[in-house]
N, C-alpha and C positions, 0 to 999 in steps of 0.2 A: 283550170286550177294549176294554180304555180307545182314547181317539186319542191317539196320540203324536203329539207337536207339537216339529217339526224345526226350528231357525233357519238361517235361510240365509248362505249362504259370506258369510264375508270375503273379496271380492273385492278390496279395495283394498289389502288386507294379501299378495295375491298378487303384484296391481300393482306392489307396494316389493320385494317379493324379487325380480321378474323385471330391473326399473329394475338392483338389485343387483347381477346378475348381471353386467350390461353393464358393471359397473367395477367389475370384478376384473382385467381385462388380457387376459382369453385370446377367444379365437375366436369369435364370437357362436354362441350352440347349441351350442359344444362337448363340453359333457358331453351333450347329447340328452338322454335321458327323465327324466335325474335334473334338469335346472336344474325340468323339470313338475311333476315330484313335490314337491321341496322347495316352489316355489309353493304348489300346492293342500296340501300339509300347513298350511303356513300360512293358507292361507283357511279350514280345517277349523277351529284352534287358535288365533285368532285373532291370528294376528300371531307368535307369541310361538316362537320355534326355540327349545329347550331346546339346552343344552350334554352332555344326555345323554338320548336318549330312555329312558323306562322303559315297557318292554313286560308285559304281563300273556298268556299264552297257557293262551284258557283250552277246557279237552280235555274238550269233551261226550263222557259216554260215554252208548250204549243199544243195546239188540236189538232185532234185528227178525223177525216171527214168520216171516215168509216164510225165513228163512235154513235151513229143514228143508227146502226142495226141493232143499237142495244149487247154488244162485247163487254160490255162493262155492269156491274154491278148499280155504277151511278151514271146518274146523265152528266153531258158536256157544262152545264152548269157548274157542277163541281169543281171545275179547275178555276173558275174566277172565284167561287167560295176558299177553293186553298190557298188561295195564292194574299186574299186578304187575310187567312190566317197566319202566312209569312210575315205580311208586311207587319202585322199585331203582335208578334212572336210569339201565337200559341198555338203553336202544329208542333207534332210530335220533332220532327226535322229539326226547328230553331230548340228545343231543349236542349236535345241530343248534342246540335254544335256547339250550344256554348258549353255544354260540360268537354267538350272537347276543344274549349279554344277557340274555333273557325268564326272567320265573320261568312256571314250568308251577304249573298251578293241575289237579288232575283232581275231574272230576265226574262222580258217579255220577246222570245224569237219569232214566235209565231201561233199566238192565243185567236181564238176566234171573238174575242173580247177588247173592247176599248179600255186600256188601261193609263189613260193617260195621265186620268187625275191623280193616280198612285205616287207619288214622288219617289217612293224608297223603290220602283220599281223599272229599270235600267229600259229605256223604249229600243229595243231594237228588232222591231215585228216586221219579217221578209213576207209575210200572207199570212191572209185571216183564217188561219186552218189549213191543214193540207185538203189536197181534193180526195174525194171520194175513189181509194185505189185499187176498187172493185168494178171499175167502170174507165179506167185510164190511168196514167201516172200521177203521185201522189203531188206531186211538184216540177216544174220544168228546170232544167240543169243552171240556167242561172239564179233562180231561187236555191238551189243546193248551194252552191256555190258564195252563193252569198250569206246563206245563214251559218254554211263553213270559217266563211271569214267574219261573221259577227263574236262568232265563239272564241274566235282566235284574237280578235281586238280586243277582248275583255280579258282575257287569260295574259295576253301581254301588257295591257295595264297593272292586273296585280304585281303579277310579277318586276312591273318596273316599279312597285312599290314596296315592293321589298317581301313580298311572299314567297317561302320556298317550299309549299307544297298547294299543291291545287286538288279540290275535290268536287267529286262530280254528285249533281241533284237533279230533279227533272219532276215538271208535273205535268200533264195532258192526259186526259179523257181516253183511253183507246191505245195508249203506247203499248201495252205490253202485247194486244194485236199487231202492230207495225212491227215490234222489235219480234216476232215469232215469224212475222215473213219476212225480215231480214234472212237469220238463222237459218230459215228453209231456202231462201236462195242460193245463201255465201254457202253451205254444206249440202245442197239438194235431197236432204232430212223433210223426209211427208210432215204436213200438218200436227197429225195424230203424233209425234216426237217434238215438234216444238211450240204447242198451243198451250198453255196452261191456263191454271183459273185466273191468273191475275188477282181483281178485286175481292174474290172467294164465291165467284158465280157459278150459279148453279146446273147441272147436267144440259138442262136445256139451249142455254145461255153459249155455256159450250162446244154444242152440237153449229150453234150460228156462226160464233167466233172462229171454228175451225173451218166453216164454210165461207165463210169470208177471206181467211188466209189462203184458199185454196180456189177461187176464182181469182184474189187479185194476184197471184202469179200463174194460172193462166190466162188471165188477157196480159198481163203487161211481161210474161217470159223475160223477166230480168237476168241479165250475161251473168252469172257465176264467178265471173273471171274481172268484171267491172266492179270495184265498190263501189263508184260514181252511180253507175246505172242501178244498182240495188236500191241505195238513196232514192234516188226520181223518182223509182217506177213504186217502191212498198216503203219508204223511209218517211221518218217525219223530221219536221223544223228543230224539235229537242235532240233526237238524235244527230242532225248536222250540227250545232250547237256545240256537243258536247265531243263529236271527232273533233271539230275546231277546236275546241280549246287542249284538248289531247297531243296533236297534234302541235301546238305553238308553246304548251309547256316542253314537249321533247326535244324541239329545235333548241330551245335553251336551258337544256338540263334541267327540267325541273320536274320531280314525279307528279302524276296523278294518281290519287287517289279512288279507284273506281266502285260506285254503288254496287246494284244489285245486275238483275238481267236489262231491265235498258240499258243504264250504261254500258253496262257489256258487252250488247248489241251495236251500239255506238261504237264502243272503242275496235269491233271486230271490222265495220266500217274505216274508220281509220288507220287500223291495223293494212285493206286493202289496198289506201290511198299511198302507205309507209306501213313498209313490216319494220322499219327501223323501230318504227313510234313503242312498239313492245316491249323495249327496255327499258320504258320508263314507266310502265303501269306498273300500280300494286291493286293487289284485290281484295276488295276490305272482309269479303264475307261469301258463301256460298249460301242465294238465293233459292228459296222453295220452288222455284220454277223449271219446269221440267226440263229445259235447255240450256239454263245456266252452264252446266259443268262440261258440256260439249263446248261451247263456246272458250270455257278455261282452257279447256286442255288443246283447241286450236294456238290460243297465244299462250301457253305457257304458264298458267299463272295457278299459284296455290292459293286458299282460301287464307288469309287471318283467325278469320270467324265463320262459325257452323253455329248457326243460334233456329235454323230454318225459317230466318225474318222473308216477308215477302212485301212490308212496306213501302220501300223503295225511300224517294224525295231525298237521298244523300245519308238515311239513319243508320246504315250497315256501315258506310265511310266514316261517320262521327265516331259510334264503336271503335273500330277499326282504327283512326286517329292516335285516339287515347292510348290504346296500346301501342301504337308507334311510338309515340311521345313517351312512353313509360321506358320501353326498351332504349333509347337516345340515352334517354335521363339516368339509364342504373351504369349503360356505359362509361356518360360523360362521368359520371361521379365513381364509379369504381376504377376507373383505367389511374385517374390522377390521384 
């Protein structure tokens, strides 16, 4: 894996919008988190508030082999029924973005599913699923590697198209188990703190799924200290995906917008590969899963939105969006 090389904030360009803020006429701090945010966009983007932000969201998909212990409320089936409801634009996901602007981009990283005949759907599948990371690693390093830089070729096409905010999506069968043995390795946090319900499964369900987190880092003892090795040994293809594209928006100043606890998961990932990458996340929302807000307060990041959504597929970032775009908009038009 190459080093990514981050440039650091425009601070001075925050300076001027915050200066801004104080002669518009109203209340100092009045808007609260938004006068932050519009700042730090600007230090991300050098300066420069577009009159319209253009959003890219883009929706790693992959399986995960563990999803046969039944961690999920649905079977592995489910992620080829979502992802035709992307391509149809009726999932709750595609409302959401277009009330928010985004075009939805789907990517197939790593579906245990032939999606070829999808057109609206991007083929760039590294394996048919991860492996089963209760019995070995979920992936070998050039699979990571590679679904790292699938995320990051797509993320650098929008952006050569002119997008200046990227936002994260993701579907697979079983992620919100992988992204909890993430969390338990990058912070060595027991199961029982970072397993949640996920899909809204029941006692049972989550007596396996915590069982499951908790062999597949003892057989596979992922380094702590590695994000590369966390990836391999308990990561999936959405999560590499989605550091990729994290990762290739910061290299060229562009935020990302990050969902719920996978994404999070992911960008914590990333965060290991580049602590630089930090500066460029925003976090659209604090997810109902019991590990979300440990993962914030690792990189820094405050919520936008407290709504206790637990959907995930990018709908906390659509939210989240719109208020971006609102706060831009009462700037751009109140400053002049």
């Amino acid at each position: 894996m190459e080093k990514i090389i981050v440039p650091p904030l425009n601070m001075k360009a925050a300076a001027e919008i915050h200066s801004g803020w104080k002669k518009i006429g109203k209340p100092d701090g009045g808007l609260g988190k938004l006068e932050k945010m519009v700042e730090f966009y600007a230090a991300m983007t050098v300066g420069i508030l577009p009159e319209k932000i253009k959003t890219a969201m883009l929706l790693m998909c992959g399986d995960h082999g563990i999803a046969k212990y039944g961690v999920s409320a649905y079977p592995q089936e489910v992620t080829m029924q979502m992802i035709n409801c992307y391509v149809r634009e009726t999932a709750g996901a595609n409302v959401l973005a277009r009330h928010a602007g985004a075009d939805v981009f789907i990517i197939d990283v790593g579906t245990a599913f032939d999606l070829s005949r999808l057109e609206d759907v991007r083929q760039m599948k590294i394996g048919w699923g991860t492996d089963d990371f209760t019995k070995g690693p979920a992936m070998s390093r050039k699979q990571a590697e590679d679904a790292i830089h699938a995320g990051m070729q797509i993320a650098d096409e929008c952006i050569d198209n002119g997008y200046n905010l990227l936002a994260t999506g993701e579907m697979g069968i079983g992620n919100t188990t992988s992204s909890a043995a993430i969390v338990s390795a990058f912070t060595g946090l027991p199961p029982e703190q970072t397993v949640g319900r996920g899909t809204g499964i029941n006692d049972e369900r989550m007596k396996i799924k915590r069982q499951v987190v908790t062999d597949g880092l003892a057989v596979n003892k992922p380094n702590p200290s590695d994000a590369m090795d966390i990836l391999c040994k308990v990561g999936g293809y959405d999560h590499a995906g989605i550091a990729g594209m994290i990762l290739a928006g910061a290299r060229r100043r562009i935020p990302v917008m990050l969902d719920g606890v996978n994404a999070t998961a992911a960008a914590i990932l990333a965060y290991g590969l580049c602590p630089g990458c930090a500066d460029y996340m925003l976090c659209s929302h604090l997810s109902a899963e019991i590990s979300h807000k440990k993962m914030l307060e690792i990189l820094k990041l405050e919520p936008i939105i407290d709504a206790g959504l637990r959907l995930g597929e990018g709908t906390g970032a659509s939210l989240a969006i719109a208020v971006l775009q609102a706060a831009v908009a009462v700037y751009n038009r109140l400053s002049r």
